[in-house]
N, C-alpha and C positions, 0 to 999 in steps of 0.2 A: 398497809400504809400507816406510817405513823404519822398520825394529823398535826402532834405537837413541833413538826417541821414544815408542817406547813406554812407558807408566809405570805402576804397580799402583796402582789407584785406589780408593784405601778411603774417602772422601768429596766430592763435590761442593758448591759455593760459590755459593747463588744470588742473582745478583746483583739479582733482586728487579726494581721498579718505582724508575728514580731520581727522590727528590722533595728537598725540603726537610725538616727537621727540623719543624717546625711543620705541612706537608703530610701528614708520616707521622704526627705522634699524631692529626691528624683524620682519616685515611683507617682507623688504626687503631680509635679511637672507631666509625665508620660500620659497620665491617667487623664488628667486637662486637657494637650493637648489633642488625645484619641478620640477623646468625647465631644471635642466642639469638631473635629472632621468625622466625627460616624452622623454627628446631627446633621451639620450639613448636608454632607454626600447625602444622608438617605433624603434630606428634605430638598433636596433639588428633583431626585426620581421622583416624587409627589409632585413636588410643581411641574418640572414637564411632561410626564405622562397623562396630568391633567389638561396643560394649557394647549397640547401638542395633538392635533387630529390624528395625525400619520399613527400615534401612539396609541389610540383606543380600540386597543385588541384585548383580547382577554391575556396572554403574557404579559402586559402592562400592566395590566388592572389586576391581578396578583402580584407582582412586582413592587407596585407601589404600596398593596396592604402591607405584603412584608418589609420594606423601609419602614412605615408607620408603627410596626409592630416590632422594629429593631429600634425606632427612636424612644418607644415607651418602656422595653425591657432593658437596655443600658439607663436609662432615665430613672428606674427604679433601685439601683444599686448604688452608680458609680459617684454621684453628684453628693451622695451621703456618705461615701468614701472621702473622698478629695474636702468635704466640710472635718470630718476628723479627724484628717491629716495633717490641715491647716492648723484649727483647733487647739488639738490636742483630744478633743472630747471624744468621750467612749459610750454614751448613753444614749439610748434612744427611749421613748417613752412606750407603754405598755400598746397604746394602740396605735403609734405610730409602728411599733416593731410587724403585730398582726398588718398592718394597711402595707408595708414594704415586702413581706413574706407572702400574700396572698396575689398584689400586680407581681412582683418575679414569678411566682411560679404560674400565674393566669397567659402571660403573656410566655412565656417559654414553653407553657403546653400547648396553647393556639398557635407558636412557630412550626413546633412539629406536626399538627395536624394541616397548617398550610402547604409546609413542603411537600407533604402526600397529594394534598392538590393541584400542586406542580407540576407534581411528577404524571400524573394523569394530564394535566393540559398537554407536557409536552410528548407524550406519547402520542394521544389524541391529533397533536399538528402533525408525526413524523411519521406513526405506523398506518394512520388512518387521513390521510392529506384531502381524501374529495369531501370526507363526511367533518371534517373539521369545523368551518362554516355552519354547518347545520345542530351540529349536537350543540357547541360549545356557542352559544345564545349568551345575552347579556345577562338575561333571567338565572340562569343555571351556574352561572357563575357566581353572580349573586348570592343564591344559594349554598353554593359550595364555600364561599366568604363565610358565609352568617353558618353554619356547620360547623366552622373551624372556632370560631367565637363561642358558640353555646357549648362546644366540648368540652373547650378549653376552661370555660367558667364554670359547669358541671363537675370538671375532672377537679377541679380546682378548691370550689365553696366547703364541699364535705369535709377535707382534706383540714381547710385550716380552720373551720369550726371545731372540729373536734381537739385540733391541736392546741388551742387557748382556752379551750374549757378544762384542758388540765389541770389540777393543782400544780405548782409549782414549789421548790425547795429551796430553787435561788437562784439570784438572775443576771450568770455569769454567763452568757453565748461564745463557746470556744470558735467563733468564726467574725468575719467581719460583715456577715448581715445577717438578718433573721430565718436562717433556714431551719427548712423544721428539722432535722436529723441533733442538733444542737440543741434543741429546744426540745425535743424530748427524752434526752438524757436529763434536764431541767427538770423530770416529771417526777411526782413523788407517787402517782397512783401504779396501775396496770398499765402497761401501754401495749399488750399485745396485740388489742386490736384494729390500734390508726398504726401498730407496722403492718400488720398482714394487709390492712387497706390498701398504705403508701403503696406496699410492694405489688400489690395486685394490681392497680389503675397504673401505678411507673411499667409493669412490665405489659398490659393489655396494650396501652397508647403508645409507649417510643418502642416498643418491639412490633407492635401490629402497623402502627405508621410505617416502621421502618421496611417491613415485611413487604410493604405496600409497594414505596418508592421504591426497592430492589427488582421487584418485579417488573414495575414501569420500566424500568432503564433496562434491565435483561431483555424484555421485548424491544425496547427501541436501540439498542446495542447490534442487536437481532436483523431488527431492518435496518437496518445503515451498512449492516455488511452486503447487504442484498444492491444497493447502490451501484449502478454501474460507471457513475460518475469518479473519478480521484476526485475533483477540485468538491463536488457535491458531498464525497464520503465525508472531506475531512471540515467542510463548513457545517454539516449536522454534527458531526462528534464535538467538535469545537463548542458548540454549544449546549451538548449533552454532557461534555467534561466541567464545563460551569458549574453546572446543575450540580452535578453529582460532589463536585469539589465542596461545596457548602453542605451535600448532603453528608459526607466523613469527617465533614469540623466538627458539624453541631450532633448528630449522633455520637462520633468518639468522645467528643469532652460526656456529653453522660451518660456513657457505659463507665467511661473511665471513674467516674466519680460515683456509681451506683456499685463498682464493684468495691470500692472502698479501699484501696492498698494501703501495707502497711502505713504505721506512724511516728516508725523510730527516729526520724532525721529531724532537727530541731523545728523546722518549717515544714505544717503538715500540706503533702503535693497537691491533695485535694483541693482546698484553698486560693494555691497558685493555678489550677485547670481552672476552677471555677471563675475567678478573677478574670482569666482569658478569656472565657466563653462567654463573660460580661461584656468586652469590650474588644475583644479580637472579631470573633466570628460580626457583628454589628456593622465593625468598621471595613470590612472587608468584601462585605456584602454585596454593595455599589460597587466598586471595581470588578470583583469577578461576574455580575451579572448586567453590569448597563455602562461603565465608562467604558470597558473594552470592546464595546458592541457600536459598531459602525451606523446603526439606524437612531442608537440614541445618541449619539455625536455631534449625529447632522440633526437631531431636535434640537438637542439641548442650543445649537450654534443658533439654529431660527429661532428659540426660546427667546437668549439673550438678543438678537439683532433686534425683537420685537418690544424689548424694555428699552434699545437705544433710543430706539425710534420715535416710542412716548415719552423718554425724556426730554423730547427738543421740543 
């Protein structure tokens, strides 16, 4: 390492997604308007899975961390996008940059270790219906919540500690936030060993997650054939095809963006995946697992009758 490139770096410069002037106020418009409907939707499954008895199963009460935990990982990106866009500005400051790179990837790792918990609850309901009741306690749930939290903070702290204890050469982020894969092209030391890290925890967590939820849904794929019901086969599939539909956004986007595709086309795709699985997979969460679902309908409907009724 040549030290005399060394530089103290008290802000980096992201050079964002390059568009047009006209490209950017409408990518800005979309980006606003996605983000005040992913807050909402998700913050409505909070308030009624809360306010709603019928709702306090354990599918809810997963349900609703992950809204919470899709309001805080679009919240961590997009709001400082749509300030830049307006702006003009490209800078974020030294530990603002660490505090936005460490909630993205804290809460994006605790997503995939929730859906793995998912995918067991709904196994647990569909392959195993009399012991359901009994295993899956308020307690164990709880548990399995506060699990997906500690992993995800674990998998996490190492990760970006080491990655800002880097030297630095200059502090030009080829993306529009602070990921680390940009950030330590930024490095001027060795960085062999937070890749072999990155890759090791990236491939242990959303491969072994992933390993996980394949399994659940193979067994409960499994029993649902076994179904001698039509109208019953295709109300558990129906439900199981939710699941699993959120399960191939948010897995594909990062495989797609782990394997890294080329970068010849002037706008690198990585960027636009990642941008989407900022605000795509978040916003779309709420539809495909609670507004199309007939039991949160009829809450959400007694939710608001019951805000009518204390307004008068």
């Amino acid at each position: 390492m040549d030290r005399r490139n060394v530089t103290l770096v008290t802000e980096f410069i992201l050079l964002g997604i390059p568009l047009s002037y006209p490209l950017q106020i409408l990518l800005c418009v979309v980006l606003s308007v996605c983000y005040v409907i992913t807050v909402v939707g998700n913050a409505t499954i909070i308030v009624v899975s809360l306010t709603d008895a019928q709702l306090h199963t354990p599918m809810y009460f997963f349900l609703s961390n992950l809204a919470l935990l899709d309001i805080c990982f679009t919240s961590a990106i997009v709001p400082k996008v749509i300030y830049n866009l307006v702006t003009g500005s490209k800078t974020i400051t030294f530990h603002g940059c660490l505090a936005q790179s460490y909630v993205y990837f804290l809460f994006g790792t605790t997503e995939f270790l929730l859906l793995a918990m998912m995918s067991f609850d709904r196994y647990m309901a569909i392959c195993h219906p009399l012991r359901y009741g009994v295993i899956m306690k308020p307690k164990l749930c709880l548990k399995l919540i506060l699990s997906s939290w500690i992993g995800g903070f674990l998998d996490t702290i190492t990760q970006t500690i080491l990655t800002f204890r880097l030297p630095f050469c200059g502090n030009v982020i080829d993306h529009y936030f602070c990921d680390v894969a940009p950030l330590v092209k930024l490095a001027c030391g060795d960085t062999y060993l937070i890749g072999m890290l990155d890759l090791i925890l990236a491939s242990s967590l959303v491969l072994g997650s992933l390993f996980f939820s394949m399994v659940s849904y193979g067994c409960i794929i499994f029993a649902i054939t076994k179904i001698s019901s039509v109208v019953g086969r295709k109300k558990t599939f129906s439900t199981c095809a939710s699941h699993l539909t959120v399960v191939f956004i948010v897995y594909g986007s990062c495989i797609f963006m782990c394997i890294n595709p080329s970068k010849d086309s002037k706008i690198d795709s990585t960027k636009i995946v990642s941008l989407l699985n900022c605000i795509l997979t978040p916003l779309l969460n709420p539809f495909i697992y609670s507004f199309r679902n007939k039991t949160f309908k009829e809450a959400l409907k007694r939710t608001m009758n019951k805000k009518n009724y204390f307004s008068y």
